[in-house]
C-alpha positions as CSV (number, residue, x, y, z in Angstrom):
1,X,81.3,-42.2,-70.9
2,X,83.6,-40.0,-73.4
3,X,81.0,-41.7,-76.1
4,X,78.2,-41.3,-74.6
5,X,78.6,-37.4,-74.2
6,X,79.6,-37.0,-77.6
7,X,76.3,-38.1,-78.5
8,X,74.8,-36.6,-76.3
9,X,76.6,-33.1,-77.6
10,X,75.3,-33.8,-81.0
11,X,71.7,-34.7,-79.8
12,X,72.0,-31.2,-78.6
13,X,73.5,-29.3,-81.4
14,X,72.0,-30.8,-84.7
15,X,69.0,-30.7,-85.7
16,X,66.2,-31.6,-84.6
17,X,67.5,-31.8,-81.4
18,X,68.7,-27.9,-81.5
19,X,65.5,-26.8,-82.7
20,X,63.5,-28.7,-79.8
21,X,66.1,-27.0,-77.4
22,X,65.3,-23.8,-78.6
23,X,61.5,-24.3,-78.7
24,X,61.3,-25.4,-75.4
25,X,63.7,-22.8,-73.9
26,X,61.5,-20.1,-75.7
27,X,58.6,-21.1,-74.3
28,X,60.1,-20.9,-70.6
29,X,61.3,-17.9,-71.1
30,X,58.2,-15.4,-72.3
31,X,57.7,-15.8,-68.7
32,X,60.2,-13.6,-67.6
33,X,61.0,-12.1,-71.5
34,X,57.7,-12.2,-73.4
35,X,59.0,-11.1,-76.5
36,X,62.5,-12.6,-76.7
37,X,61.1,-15.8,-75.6
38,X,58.1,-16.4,-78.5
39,X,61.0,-14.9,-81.1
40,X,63.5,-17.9,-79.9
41,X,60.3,-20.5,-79.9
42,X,59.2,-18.8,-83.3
43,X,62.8,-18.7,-85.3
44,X,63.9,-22.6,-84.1
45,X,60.5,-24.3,-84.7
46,X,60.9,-21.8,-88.4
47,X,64.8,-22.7,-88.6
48,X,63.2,-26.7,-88.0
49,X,60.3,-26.3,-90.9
50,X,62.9,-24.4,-93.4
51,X,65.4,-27.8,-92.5
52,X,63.0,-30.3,-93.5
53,X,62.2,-28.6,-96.6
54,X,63.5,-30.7,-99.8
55,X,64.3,-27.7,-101.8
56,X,66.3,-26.2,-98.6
57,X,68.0,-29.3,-98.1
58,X,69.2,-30.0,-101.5
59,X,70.3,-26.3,-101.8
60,X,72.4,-27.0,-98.5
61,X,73.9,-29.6,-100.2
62,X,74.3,-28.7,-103.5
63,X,76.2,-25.5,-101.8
64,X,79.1,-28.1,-99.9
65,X,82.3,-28.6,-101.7
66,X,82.3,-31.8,-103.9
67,X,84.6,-33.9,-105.7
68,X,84.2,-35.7,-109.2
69,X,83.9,-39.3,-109.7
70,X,87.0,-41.5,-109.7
71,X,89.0,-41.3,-112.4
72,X,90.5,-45.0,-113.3
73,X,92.9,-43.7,-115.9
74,X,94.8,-41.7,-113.4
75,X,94.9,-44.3,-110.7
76,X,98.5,-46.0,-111.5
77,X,100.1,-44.7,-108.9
78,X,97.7,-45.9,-106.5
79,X,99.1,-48.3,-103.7
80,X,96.0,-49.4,-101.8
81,X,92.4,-48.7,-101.5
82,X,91.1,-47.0,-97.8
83,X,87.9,-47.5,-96.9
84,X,86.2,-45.4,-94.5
85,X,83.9,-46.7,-91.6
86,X,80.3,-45.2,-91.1
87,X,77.8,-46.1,-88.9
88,X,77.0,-49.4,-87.3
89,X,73.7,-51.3,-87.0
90,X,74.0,-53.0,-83.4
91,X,70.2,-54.4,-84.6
92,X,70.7,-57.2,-86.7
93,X,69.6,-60.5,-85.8
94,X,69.2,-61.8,-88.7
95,X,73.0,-61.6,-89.3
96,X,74.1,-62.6,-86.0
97,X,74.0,-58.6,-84.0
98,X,76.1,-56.2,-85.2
99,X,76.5,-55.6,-88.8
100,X,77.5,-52.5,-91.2
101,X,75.1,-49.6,-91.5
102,X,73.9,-48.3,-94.8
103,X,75.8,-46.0,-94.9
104,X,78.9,-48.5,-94.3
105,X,77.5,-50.4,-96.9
106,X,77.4,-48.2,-99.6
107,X,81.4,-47.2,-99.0
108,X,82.5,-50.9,-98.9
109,X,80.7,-52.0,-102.0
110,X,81.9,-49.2,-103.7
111,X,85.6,-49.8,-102.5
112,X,85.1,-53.6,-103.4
113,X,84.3,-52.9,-106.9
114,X,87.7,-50.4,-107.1
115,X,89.3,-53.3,-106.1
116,X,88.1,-55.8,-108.4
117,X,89.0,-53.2,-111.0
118,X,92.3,-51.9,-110.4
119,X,93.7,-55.1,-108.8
120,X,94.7,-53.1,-105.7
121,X,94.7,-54.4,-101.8
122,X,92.4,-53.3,-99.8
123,X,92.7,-51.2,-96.0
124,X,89.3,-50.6,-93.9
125,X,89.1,-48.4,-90.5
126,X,87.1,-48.1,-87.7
127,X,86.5,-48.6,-84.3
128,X,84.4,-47.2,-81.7
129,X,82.0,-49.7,-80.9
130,X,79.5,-48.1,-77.7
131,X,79.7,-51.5,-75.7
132,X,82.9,-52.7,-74.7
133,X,81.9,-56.3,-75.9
134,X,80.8,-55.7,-79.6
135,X,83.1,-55.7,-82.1
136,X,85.2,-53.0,-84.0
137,X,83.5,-51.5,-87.1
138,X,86.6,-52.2,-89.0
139,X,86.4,-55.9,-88.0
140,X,82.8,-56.3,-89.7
141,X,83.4,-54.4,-92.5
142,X,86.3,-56.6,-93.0
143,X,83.9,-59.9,-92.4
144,X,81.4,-58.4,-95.0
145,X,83.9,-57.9,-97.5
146,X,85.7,-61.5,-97.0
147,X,81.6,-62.9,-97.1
148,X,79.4,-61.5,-98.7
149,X,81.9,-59.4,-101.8
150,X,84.6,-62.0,-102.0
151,X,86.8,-59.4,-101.2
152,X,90.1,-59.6,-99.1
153,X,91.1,-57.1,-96.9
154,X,95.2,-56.5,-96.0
155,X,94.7,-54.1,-93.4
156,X,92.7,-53.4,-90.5
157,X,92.1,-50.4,-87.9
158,X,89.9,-50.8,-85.4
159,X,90.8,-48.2,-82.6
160,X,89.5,-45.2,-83.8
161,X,86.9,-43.3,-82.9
162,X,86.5,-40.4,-85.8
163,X,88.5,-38.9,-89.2
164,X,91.3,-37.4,-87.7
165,X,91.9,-41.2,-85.8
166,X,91.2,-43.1,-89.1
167,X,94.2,-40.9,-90.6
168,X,96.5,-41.5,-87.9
169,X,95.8,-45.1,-87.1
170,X,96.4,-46.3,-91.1
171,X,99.3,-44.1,-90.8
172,X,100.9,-46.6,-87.9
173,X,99.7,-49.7,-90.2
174,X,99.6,-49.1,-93.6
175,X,102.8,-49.2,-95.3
176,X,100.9,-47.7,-98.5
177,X,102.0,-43.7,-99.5
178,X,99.6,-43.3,-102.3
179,X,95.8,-44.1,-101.6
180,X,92.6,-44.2,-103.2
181,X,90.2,-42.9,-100.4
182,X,86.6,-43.7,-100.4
183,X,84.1,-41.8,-98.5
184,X,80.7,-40.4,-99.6
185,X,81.3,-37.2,-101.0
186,X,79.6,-35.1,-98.4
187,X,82.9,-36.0,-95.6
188,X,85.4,-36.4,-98.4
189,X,87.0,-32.9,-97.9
190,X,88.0,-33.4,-94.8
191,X,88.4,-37.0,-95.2
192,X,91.1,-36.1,-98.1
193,X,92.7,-32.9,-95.7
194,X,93.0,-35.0,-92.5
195,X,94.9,-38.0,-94.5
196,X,96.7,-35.7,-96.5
197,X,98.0,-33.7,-93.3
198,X,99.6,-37.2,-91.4
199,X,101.5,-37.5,-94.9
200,X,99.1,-39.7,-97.3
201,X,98.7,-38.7,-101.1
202,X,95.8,-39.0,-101.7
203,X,93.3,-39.7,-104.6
204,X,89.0,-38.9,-103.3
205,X,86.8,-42.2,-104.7
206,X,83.6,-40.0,-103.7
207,X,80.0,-42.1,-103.4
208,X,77.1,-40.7,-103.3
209,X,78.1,-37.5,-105.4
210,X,74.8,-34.8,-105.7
211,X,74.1,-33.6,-109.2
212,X,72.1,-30.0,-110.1
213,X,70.3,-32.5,-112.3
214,X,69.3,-34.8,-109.2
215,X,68.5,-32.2,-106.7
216,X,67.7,-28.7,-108.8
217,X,66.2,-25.7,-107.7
218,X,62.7,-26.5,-108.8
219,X,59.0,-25.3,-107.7
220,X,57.2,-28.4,-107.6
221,X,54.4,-29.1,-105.0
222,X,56.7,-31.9,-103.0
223,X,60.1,-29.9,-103.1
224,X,58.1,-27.7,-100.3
225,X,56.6,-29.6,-98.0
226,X,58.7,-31.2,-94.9
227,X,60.1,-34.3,-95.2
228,X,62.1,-36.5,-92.8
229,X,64.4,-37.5,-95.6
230,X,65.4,-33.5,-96.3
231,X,65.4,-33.0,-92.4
232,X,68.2,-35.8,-92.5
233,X,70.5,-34.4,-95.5
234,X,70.1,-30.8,-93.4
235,X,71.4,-32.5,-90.7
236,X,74.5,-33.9,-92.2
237,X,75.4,-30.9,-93.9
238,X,75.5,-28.9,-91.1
239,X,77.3,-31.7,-89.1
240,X,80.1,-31.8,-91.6
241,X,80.2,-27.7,-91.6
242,X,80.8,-28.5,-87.5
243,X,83.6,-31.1,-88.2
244,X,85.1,-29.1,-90.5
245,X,85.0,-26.0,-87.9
246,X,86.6,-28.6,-85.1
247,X,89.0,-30.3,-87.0
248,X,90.8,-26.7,-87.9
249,X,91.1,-25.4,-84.3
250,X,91.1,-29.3,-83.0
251,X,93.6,-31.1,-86.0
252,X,95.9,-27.8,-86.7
């Protein structure tokens, strides 16, 4: 249930779901309050266009606090390598159900390859699987790493549900101080804050880093019309601006 309304809050509060709220609740309301009610429908189906803009979306992101790549000459002090879970994909058949999501993916090869490199163990967390009979997101990620990157794994958290839950859960198991942290770049600032407040040092492994080179401020044709892609990075910038906003009145 607890899940199920947390989804059902971000639905409501992200884009495009916001926008669509805002439409529709314009549109009812020139009824009663012509005016006030075409500029709601007006300024959240404009807020929606500007969103799915490339040029807006890489702006937004480009704008969010980053951190470098990895450096692997300052790493000696490292005692183990956290990866952080993403999403799930609960739509796999062809490996069996549930499997890691891209984005999962993408953190997990990246941590696999610190390991191979630094010779350091490896820690993965996450939980919160929707139905009570699939399995923890730190329990696959852990099978894809064994399988498919030949990659052990010493520890495993599976009961959390977000950041703040990661941080505290691998605080309970992981006898590690200093860690190597690997999340994609856009979360890594509160990834790094939340560990770093339960008592971790902590060293950022960003993925996924944006570069002015990658996403510049140009005019080109296709930088201004929508996209769903752009819609999407819009959509996790201003969901990390939210978490960030939660986890300071929520994670004091």
């Amino acid at each position: 249930m607890h899940s199920s309304v947390g989804y059902l809050f971000k639905a409501l509060l992200l884009p495009p779901g916001v926008n669509y709220l805002g439409i529709v609740a314009g549109l009812i309301l020139r009824r009663w309050w012509g005016t006030a009610g075409t500029l709601l429908a007006g300024a959240s189906f404009g807020a929606l266009w500007l969103l799915s803009l490339p040029f807006i979306a890489g702006t937004l992101h480009l704008s969010m606090p980053h951190y470098p790549p990895l450096d692997s000459t300052s790493t000696t002090d490292a005692e183990a390598i956290v990866i952080l879970g993403g999403r799930r994909n609960s739509s796999s058949p062809e490996y069996g159900g549930d499997t890691v999501g891209a984005d999962t993916l993408e953190r997990i090869r990246y941590g696999a390859k610190l390991a191979r490199e630094l010779k350091l163990p490896v820690a993965v967390t996450g939980g919160g699987s929707r139905t009570s009979d699939a399995p923890p997101l730190g329990a696959i990620m852990s099978r894809v790493l064994e399988c498919e990157f030949d990659q052990p794994v010493s520890w495993i958290e599976t009961a959390s549900r977000n950041t703040a839950q990661n941080a505290t859960g691998l605080r309970a198991l992981l006898p590690a101080q200093n860690i190597i942290l690997v999340t994609h770049s856009l979360h890594m600032k509160r990834a790094l804050d939340t560990f770093e407040k339960v008592g971790f040092t902590v060293q950022a492994a960003p993925i996924d880093i944006p570069t002015a080179s990658a996403e510049r401020f140009t005019f080109r044709l296709q930088d201004w019309l929508p996209s769903a892609s752009a819609l999407l990075m819009s959509r996790q910038v201003i969901y990390e601006l939210l978490g960030r906003a939660y986890y300071s009145l929520r994670y004091r």
